[in-house]
N, C-alpha and C positions, 0 to 999 in steps of 0.2 A: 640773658640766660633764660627767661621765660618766654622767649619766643622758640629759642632750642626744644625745652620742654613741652610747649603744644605740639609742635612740629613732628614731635617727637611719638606723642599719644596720638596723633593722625594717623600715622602709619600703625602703629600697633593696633590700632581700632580697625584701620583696612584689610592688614593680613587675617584678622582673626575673621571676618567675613568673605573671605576668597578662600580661608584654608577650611570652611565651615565646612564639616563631614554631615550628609543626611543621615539620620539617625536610622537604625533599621526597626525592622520588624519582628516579632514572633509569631511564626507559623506553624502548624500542627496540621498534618494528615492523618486521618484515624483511615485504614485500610481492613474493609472486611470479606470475610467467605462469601457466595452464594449464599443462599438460604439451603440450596440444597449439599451440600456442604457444612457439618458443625453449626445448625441450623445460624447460619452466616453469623458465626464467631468472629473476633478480629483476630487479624494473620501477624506475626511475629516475624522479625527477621526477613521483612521483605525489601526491598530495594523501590524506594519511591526519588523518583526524578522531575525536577519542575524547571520548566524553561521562563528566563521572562521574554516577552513576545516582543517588545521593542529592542529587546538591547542581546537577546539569545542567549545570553549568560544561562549557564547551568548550576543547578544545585540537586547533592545526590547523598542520600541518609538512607539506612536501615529503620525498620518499623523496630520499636522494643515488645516484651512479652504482651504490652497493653493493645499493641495493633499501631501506637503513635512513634510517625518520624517528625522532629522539629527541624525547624529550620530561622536561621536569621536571614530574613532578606528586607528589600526596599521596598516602598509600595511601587507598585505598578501592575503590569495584567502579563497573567501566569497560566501555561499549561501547564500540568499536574498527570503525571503515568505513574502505573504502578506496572508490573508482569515476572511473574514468576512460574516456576515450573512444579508440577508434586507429583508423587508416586500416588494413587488411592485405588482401592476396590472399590468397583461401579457393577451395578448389574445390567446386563446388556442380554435381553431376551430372556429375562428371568435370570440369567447363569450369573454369579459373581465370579467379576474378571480384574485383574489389576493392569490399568492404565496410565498411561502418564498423562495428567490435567494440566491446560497452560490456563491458570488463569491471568484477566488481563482488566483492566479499567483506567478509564482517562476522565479527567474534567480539562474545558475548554476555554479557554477566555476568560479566568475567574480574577476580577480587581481585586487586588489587597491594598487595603488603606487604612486598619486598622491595626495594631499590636493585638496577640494574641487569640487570632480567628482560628477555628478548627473545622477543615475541611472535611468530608465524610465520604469514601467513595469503597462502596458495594462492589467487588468483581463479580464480572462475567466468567463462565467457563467455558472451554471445548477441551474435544479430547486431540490429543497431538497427531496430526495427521502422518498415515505411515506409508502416504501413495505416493502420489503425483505433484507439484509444485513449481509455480513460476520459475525457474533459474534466472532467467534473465527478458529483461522490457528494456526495448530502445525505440521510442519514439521520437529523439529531438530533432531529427533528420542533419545534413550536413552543408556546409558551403562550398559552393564550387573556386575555382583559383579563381574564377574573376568576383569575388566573393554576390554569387549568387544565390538564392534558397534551392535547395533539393531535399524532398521528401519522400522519394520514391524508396529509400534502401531501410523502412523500418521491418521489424520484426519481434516476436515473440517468440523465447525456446521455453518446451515444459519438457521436466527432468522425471525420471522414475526415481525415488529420493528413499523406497524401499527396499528390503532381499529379495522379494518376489517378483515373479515375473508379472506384469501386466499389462494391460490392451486400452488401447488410446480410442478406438472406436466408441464413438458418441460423444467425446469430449467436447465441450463449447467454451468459447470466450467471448468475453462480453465486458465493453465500455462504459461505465455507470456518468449517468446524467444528472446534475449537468456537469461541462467541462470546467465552469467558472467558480473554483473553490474558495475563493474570497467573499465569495457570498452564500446567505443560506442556504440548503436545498429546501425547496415544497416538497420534496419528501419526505414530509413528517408528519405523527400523528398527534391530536388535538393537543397533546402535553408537549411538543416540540420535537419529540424525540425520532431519534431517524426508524422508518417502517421497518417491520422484519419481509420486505421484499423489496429486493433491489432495484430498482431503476434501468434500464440498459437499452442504448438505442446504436444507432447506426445500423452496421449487421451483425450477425452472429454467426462464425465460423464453427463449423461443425466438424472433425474428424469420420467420415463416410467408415462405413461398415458395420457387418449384422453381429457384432460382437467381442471375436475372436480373428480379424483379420489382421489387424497392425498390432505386436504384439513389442513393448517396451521392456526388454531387460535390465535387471535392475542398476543402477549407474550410469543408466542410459538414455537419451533423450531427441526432443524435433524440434525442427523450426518452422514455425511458421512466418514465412515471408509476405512484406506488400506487395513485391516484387522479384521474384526469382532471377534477377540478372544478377550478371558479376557486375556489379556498380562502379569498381574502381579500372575495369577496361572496357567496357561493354560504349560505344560511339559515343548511344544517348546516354551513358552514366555519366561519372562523377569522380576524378581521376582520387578526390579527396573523402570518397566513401570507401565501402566495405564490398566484400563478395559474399554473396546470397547466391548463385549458382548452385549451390549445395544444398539449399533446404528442400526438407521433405514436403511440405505446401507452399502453397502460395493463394495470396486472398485477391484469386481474379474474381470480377465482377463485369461481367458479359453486357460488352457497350458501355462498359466503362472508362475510368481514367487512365488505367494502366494496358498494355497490353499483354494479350494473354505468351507466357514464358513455356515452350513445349515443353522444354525439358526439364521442367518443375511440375507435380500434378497439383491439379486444382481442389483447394479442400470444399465443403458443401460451402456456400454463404448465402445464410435465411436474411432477408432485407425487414429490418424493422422500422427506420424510418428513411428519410430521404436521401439521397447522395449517390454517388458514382464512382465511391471505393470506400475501403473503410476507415473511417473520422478520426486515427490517431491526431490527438492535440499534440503540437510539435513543444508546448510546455509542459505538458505532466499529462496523465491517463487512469486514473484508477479505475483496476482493473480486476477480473474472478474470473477462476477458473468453475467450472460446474458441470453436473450431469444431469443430463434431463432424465426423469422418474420411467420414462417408456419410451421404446424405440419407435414407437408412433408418432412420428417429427410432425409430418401435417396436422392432425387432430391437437396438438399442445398449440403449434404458432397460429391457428386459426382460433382457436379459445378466446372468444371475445372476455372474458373473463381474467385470461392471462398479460392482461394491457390495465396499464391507467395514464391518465392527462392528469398531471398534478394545476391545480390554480398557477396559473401564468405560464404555465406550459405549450408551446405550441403544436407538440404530438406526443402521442401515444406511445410509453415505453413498456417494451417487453418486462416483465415483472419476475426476479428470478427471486423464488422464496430463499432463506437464506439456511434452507436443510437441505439445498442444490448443491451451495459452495462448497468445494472442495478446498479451495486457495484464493487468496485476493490479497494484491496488494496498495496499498494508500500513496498512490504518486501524483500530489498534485501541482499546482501550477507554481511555481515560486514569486512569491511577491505580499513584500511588507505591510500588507493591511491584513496578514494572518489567513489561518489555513480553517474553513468549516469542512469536517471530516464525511464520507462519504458512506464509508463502511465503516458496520457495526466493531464494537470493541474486540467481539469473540473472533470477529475475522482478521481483523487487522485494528489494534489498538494506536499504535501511531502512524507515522506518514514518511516516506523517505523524495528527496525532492533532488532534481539536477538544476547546475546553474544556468538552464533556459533552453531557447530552442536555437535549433542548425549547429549547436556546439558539437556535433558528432558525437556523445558519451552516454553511455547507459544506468541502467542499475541494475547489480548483479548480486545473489544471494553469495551468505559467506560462505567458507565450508568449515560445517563444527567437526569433522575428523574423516579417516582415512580405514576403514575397515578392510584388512585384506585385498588393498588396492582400488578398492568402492569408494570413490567419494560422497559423504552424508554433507549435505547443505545444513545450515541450521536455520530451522523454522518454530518458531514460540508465538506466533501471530503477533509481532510485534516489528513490521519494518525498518524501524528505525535502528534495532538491532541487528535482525536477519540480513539486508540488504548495503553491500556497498553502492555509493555511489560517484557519479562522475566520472565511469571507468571507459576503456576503451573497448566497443564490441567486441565479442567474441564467440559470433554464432556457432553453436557445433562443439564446442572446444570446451573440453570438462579437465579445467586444471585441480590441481592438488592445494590450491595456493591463491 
């Protein structure tokens, strides 16, 4: 009978260490204003979302009247977003004017290992952009049927995302360096923090004209192509790619990789640093949309001024301040040692990522409603909201859905 008995307390000794639950955590985010803002009061009723970085699990609380969301979770390492939208009166030129504010803020990589830490994070603001905006990034390029890499069929489309009519002349785009987001960028100032000027190398495609030539109505939009072929007939395409025959540019680069598409025109391309097209990373791209301050294009990209070499950098990146951007979005490389973010919070607060390269799929902004047949995208500077992803190209093509 007493060997029943030990026997017996073995196993109950075993399951109670296999069924052992890790005990959680409590966690608190205090979420507050700008300063310029309720001289940055804490924000109520805000929507704060924390990822854990190893295991992706999500956790999603409202802030209370104090500004605090709690949370039970595990220890481990946590991103932390907040982003919400508000109506407020701003003065703009002296005039006070009522605008819709996104504000946005993230922490990165933050370890919890203790019960009861309380994290503290300041938003950033902009005012909602009421122009032009990414719709859609496809860089992972596609496989051919004898599964080879093809690269040639990316593209970029920017949408008029306004009621107004507007002009695409001078618009640039521009690739932020470096492309390896797993690791930090040297673009930062002495306190870590990312510069308020962008980084941007390869080239820089320019939309040609003195202002008023290309004119974008509103629900309306271009693509710009790598390559202006029909891809999926075209000899040298790619029976398992996309048609780009349609787009409104294309980013020839004269002696370069691709060859030049007549029946596509060529948009401007300022050469920033080296290569022989331009540098889409076929795993993720963070990318901005921006205007340059004067149509004096020679005099800004000769501005030795308008360049830096960050420490460990091996060239010179064009420097786009960040009261250029217009739009940018956080698409970086996908891969488990975690994401260091490129663009500022105010332009894009999180990141939206595809499952790799040559998968042929994109990211594609949602659409927040249907105005009298206009499609409105929704843009909160927050990717991870705005944008689907893993979708199937759809250059040109402005659905409801």
């Amino acid at each position: 009978m007493k060997k029943y008995l030990i026997f017996l307390l073995v196993i109950v000794a075993g399951c109670t260490d296999v069924y052992n639950v890790p005990s959680t955590l409590e966690l608190k985010v205090l979420v507050k204003y700008p300063v310029e803002f309720s001289e940055g009061a804490p924000i109520g009723n805000a929507t704060v979302k924390i990822t854990n970085v190893q295991t992706n699990r999500e956790y999603e609380n409202l802030t209370d009247e104090s500004g605090l969301a709690t949370f039970e979770v595990r220890g481990g390492n946590y991103d932390v977003m907040v982003s919400l939208t508000e109506e407020h009166e701003i003065e703009i030129d002296n005039y006070p004017t009522r605008k819709t504010i996104l504000f946005n803020g993230a922490l990165t990589g933050v370890v919890i290992t203790d019960s009861g830490e309380t994290l503290t994070i300041q938003t950033d603001y902009s005012i909602q952009s009421e122009g032009f905006v990414i719709k859609e990034l496809y860089v992972s390029g596609s496989r051919t049927p004898e599964e080879e890499s093809y690269g040639a069929d990316k593209f970029y489309e920017i949408y008029n995302n306004s009621a107004d009519l507007l002009y695409a002349d001078g618009l640039c785009f521009g690739i932020l360096y470096p492309n390896t987001t797993f690791r930090p960028t040297p673009y930062v100032d002495e306190n870590g923090d990312l510069l308020d000027r962008l980084p941007v190398w390869s080239f820089v495609p320019i939309v040609p004209g003195s202002g008023q030539e290309h004119p974008i109505q509103p629900g309306e939009s271009f693509v710009v192509a790598l390559s202006g072929l029909n891809h999926k007939d075209d000899p040298n395409g790619n029976p398992n790619s996309i048609d780009l025959s349609n787009a409104d540019w294309e980013l020839y680069v004269e002696d370069g990789k691709y060859v030049d598409i007549p029946s596509v025109p060529n948009i401007l391309m300022q050469r920033i640093t080296i290569g022989s097209a331009m540098s889409f990373d076929q795993r993720g791209t963070p990318s901005i949309l921006f205007r340059l301050p004067s149509d004096d294009i020679e005099s800004i990209f000769t501005n030795p001024d308008n360049y830096y070499q960050a420490p460990g950098s091996i060239f010179s990146c064009f420097m786009v301040p960040k009261s250029w951007v217009i739009d940018g979005v956080e698409n970086p490389i996908l891969d488990d040692r975690g994401v260091y973010k490129r663009l500022p919070n105010e332009i894009d607060v999180s990141y939206i990522q595809t499952r790799g390269s040559l998968e042929g799929v994109s990211i594609r902004r949602k659409v927040k409603e249907v105005i009298d047949g206009r499609v409105v995208y929704q843009d909160t500077n927050n990717s991870a909201e705005d944008f689907l992803t893993n979708q199937e190209p759809q250059p040109g093509i402005i659905s409801a859905n």
